[in-house]
C-alpha positions, 0 to 999 in steps of 0.5 A: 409292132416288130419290137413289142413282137421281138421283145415277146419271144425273148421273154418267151424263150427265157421262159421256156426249158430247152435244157440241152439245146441250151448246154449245147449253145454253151458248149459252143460259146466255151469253144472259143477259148478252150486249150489244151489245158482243158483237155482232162477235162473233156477226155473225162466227159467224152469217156463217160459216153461210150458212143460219143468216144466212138464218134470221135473216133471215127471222125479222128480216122476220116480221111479228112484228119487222119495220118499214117496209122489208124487213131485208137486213143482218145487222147490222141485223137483230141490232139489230133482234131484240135480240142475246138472241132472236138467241142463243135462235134460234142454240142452237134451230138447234143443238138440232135439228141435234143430233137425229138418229135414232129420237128425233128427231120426240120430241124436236123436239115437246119443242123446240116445247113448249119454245119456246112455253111460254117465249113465254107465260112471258115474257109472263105475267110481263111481266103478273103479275110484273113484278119478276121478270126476263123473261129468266130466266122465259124461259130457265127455260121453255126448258129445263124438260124439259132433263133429259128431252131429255137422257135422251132423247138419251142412250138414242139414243146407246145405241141404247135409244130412249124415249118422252117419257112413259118418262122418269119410269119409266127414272129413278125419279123425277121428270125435274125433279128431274134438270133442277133439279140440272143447273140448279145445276151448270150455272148456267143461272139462277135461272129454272130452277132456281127454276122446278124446285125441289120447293117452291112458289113464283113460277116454279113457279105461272108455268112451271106454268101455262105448261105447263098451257097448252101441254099443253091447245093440243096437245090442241085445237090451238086458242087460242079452246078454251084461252081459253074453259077457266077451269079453265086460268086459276087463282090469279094468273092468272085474267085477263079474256078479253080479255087471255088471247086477247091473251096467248096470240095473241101468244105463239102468233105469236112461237112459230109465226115461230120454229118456221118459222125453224127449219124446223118445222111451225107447230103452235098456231092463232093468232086464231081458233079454226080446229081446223086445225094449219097446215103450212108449208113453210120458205121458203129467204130470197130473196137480194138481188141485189148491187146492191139489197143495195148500195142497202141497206147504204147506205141503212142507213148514211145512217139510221144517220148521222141518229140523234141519238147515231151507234153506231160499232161497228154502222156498222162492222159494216154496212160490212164485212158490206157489203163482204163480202155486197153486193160479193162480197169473200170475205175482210173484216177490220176491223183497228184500230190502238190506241196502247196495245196492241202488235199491231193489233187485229182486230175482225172478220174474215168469210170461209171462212178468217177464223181464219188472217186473224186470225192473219195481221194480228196484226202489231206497232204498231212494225211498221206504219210500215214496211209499205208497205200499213199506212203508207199506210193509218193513216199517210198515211190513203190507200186502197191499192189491191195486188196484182193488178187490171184498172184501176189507178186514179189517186186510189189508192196502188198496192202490190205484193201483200205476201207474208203475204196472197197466200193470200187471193187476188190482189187486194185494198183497205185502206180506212182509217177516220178519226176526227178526222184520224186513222185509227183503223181499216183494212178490208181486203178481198181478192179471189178474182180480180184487181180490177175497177173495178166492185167498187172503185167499190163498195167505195171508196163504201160507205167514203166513206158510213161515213167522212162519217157519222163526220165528221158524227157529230164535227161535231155532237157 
């Protein structure tokens, strides 16, 4: 009956649109073999939403990540996270605003289970299984009551709202069981699917105990009461006192920084023992003003350029961010010129119409001799300065706006970025007014900066 039971809520659940839990759990299971190659990427989707570029960076400046100077690019603060936790906070965000309606108090508890029971996974297996994959054990602990989250979000869409401890009851059998088939056919990692099998094994024994754990903290709301309870730490991991107050003070920090990213309550006392929850409200991150974020993105530039092997993609990507953020340009695109491929290649583009930018620069190797904008910038390797502006300035090669960029406002810069006498890529940036001198000089500084840390960078190498 069980089976015939299984089989029906995996039909029901493919059947149903949870459309953002959905993405969620795809961005969860892209997570695992994301790199920094991806990084473009994700600073473009992550930029699109003023509010998410807030998160991450205020989660970037926590205690728990941040060094000596206060983050304020985005570009750093992915390299600073590490583009994995970047994509856990991403999907987190998308998993709370997914949940709405009666069953959204139950299901956020679930998501703050969830995050805190991957926090004391991963660091148990860094001490207990070090052959085991931090990343899989911590996916797998993130997404243990996966099934019942979506039982729960799919008797809200039916207007039936449960409880979590229903859940067993409405299926008939055990909610891991739909978790690890959905593990399977989702392919979300051996992690999970391991973590949720029916027999005995590593990950059962570690996301076990992690649960156990989780489950006592709830209960107590203390760290030093479930540090002190030896019946919580049995079989691998019976470990010293000091090191469960270790363990679980450094989960609990991690957990409660990302809870309070995310806007939730900070539930779990960290070092301690205070009986007290603690209740936070979320501070919106305060923005920079111009000229400070100006001085950063420069400053982070000229760090950049002292390290002994220069990373050309997250120079690139501080640049542009900076153009976009620091001097208020609406419209950025990095544009590179490859020999071997037919059109000019966009490697990011930030803005609210940053798809029809794309599109737009998708023009041809052959044809760029002969736009008077792309000539002077890849050819000739000048900065051009088109449409309209304030000041025209002298050093600058002025053009007229050409016609397939108008929609993007009046004015704009192309600002080529040269790699041992060639242009290898243009940054075009358009304004939604005409130039100011101010916002030149800004701009041409900022390119100034990352093109003598890549003559720097060549002179060296």
């Amino acid at each position: 009956m069980s089976d015939r039971n299984l089989e029906h809520w995996l039909q029901r659940l493919e059947a149903t649109e949870l459309p953002i839990l959905s993405r969620s759990v795809a961005l969860l299971q892209s997570a695992k073999n994301l790199d920094s190659a991806h990084a473009a990427q994700i600073t473009e989707s992550i930029m699109a939403d003023a509010n998410l570029t807030a998160r991450v960076l205020k989660l970037a400046n926590t205690v728990v990540y941040s060094r000596q100077r206060e983050i304020r690019s985005l570009s750093r603060a992915l390299l600073c996270l590490g583009y994995k936790n970047v994509q856990m906070l991403v999907a987190s965000a998308m998993l709370i605003e997914s949940v709405q309606g009666p069953c959204r108090e139950e299901m956020l508890r679930i998501l703050q289970r969830g995050i805190l029971r991957a926090q004391i996974a991963r660091r148990m297996a860094e001490q207990g299984l070090p052959a085991v994959d931090g990343e899989e054990v911590f996916i797998g602990a993130l997404l243990y009551e996966l099934g019942i989250m979506l039982v729960l979000a799919h008797q809200c869409l039916k207007k039936q709202p449960i409880r979590r401890d229903e859940v067993e009851e409405i299926l008939g059998f055990p909610p891991t069981r739909l978790t690890h088939c959905l593990a399977k056919s989702w392919h979300l990692g051996e992690g999970l699917v391991m973590a949720t099998a029916s027999h005995e094994n590593q990950f059962t024994s570690l996301i076990g105990t992690s649960e156990a754990l989780v489950d006592a903290l709830e209960k107590t709301q203390s760290v030093k009461d479930v540090i002190q309870n030896p019946s919580l730490w049995t079989g691998d991991w019976q470990l010293p006192v000091k090191e469960r107050q270790a363990l679980l003070d450094e989960a609990t920090r991690a957990a409660g920084e990302h809870f309070e990213t995310l806007g939730l309550s900070v539930a779990y006392v960290a070092s301690g023992g205070s009986n007290e929850t603690l209740h936070k409200e979320d501070a919106s991150h305060e923005q920079a003003s111009s000229q400070t974020m100006l001085m950063s993105v420069l400053s982070d530039m000229i760090s950049l350029g002292q390290e002994a092997s220069l990373d050309f993609n997250l120079l690139l990507q501080i640049l542009v961010e900076g153009l976009h953020r620091a001097v208020n340009m609406p419209h950025v695109a990095l544009v590179f010129r490859m020999p071997k491929k037919e059109s000019l290649e966009v490697r990011l583009a930030l803005g609210p119409e940053k798809d029809k930018l794309r599109d737009t620069l998708a023009v041809s190797n052959a044809q760029v001799g002969s736009d008077p904008i792309f000539a002077s910038a890849f050819i000739d390797k000048r900065v051009v300065q088109f449409g309209l502006s304030e000041e025209t300035m002298d050093r600058l090669v002025s053009h007229p706006m050409p016609p397939f960029l108008a929609n993007f406002g009046p004015g704009g810069l192309a600002l080529p970025i040269v790699l041992r006498g060639r242009t290898i890529a243009v940054i075009l940036t358009m304004s939604d007014k005409p130039l100011d001198k101010a916002s030149v000089n800004a701009c041409l500084m900022l390119a100034e900066q990352a093109n003598l840390c890549l003559r720097a960078a060549t002179q060296i190498h």
